[in-house]
LUMTOR-751303 format. One record per residue (C-alpha): x, y, z; residue in three letters; residue number from 1. Coordinates in steps of 0.5 Angstrom, whole numbers. Example, Ala and Ser with C-alpha at 12.3 -4.5 7.8 and 13.67 -1.06 7.14 Angstrom:
2
SITE      x      y      z  code  pos
SITE     25     -9     16   ALA    1
SITE     27     -2     14   SER    2
//
This chain:
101
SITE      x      y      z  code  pos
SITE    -13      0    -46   UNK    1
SITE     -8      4    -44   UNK    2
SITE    -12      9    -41   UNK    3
SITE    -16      3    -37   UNK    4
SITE    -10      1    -34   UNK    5
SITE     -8      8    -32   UNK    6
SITE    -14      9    -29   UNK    7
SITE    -15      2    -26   UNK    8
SITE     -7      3    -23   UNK    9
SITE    -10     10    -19   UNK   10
SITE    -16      7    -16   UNK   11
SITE    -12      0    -14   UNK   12
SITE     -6      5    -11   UNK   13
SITE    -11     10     -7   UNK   14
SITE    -15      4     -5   UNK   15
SITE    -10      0     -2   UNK   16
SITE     -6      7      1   UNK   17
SITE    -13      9      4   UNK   18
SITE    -14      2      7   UNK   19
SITE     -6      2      9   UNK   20
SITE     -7     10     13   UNK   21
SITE    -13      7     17   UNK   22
SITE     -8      1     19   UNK   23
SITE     -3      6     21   UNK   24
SITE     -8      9     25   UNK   25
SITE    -11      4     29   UNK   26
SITE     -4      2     31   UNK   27
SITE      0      9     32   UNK   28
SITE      4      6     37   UNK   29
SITE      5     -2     35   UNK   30
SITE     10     -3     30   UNK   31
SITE      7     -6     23   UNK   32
SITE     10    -13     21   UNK   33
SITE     11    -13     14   UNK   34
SITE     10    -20     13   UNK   35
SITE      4    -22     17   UNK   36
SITE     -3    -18     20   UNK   37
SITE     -2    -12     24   UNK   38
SITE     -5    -12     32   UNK   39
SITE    -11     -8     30   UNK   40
SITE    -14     -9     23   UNK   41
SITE    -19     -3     22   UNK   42
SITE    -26     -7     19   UNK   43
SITE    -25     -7     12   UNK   44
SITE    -18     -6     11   UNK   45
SITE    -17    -13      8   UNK   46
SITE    -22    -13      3   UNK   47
SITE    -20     -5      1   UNK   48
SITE    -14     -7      0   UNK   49
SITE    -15    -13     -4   UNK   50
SITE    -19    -10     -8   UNK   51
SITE    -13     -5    -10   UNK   52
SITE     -8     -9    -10   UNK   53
SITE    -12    -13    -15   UNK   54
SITE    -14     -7    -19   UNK   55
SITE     -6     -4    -19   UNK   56
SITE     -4    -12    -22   UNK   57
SITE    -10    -10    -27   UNK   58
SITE     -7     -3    -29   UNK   59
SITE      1     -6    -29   UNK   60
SITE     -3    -10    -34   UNK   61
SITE     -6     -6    -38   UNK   62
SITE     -1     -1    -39   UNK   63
SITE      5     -6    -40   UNK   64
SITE      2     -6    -46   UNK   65
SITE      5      0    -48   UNK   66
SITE     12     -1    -45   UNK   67
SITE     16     -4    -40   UNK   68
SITE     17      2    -36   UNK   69
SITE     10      3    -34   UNK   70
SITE     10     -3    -31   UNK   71
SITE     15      0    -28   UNK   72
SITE     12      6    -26   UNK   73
SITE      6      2    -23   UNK   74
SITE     10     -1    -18   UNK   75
SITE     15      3    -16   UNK   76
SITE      8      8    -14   UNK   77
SITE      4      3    -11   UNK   78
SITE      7     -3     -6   UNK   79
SITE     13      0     -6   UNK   80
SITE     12      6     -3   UNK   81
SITE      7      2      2   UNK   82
SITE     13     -1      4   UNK   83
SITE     17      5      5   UNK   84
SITE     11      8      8   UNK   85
SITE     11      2     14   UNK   86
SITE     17      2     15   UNK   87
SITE     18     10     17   UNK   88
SITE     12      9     21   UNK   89
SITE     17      3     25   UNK   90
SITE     22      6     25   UNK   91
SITE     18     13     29   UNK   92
SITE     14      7     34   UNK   93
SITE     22      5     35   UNK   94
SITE     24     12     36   UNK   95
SITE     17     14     40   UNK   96
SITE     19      7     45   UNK   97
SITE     26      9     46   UNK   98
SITE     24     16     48   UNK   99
SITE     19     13     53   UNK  100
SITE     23      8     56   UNK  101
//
């Protein structure tokens, strides 16, 4: 089951980073809220990034068996690093708006 769940984890993290690249490209000069939707939401954005949210759940799953820091690591590659990805693409939009303005 462990190799299920590595392989599982990989394909959520691609899909999900895959929808959130496009996302970041429909809005590079709107900032992305973290909480809420985006102004421009690609088509099939939403669903991409379920379907990889639910496979990277499954993966955590998976590999939790094997041990606690698997889990971890899943976690820390998949939304986190999202996270840290939306939150440079602000802070560049920020710094873009100041520059201009």
């Amino acid at each position: 089951m462990f190799i299920v769940g590595v392989l599982a984890a990989v394909a959520g993290i691609a899909l999900f980073h895959t929808a959130l690249g496009r996302t970041i490209t429909a809005n590079a000069t709107a900032r992305i809220p973290f909480g809420s939707r985006p102004p421009v939401s690609p088509h099939g954005s939403v669903p991409m990034r379920a379907l990889g949210a639910g496979l990277i759940v499954l993966g955590a799953v998976f590999v939790g068996t094997a041990g606690w820091q698997w889990t971890a690591m899943v976690v820390v590659a998949g939304p986190l690093t999202a996270l840290a990805i939306i939150g440079l693409h602000n802070r560049r939009v920020r710094r873009g708006a100041e520059a201009q303005g």
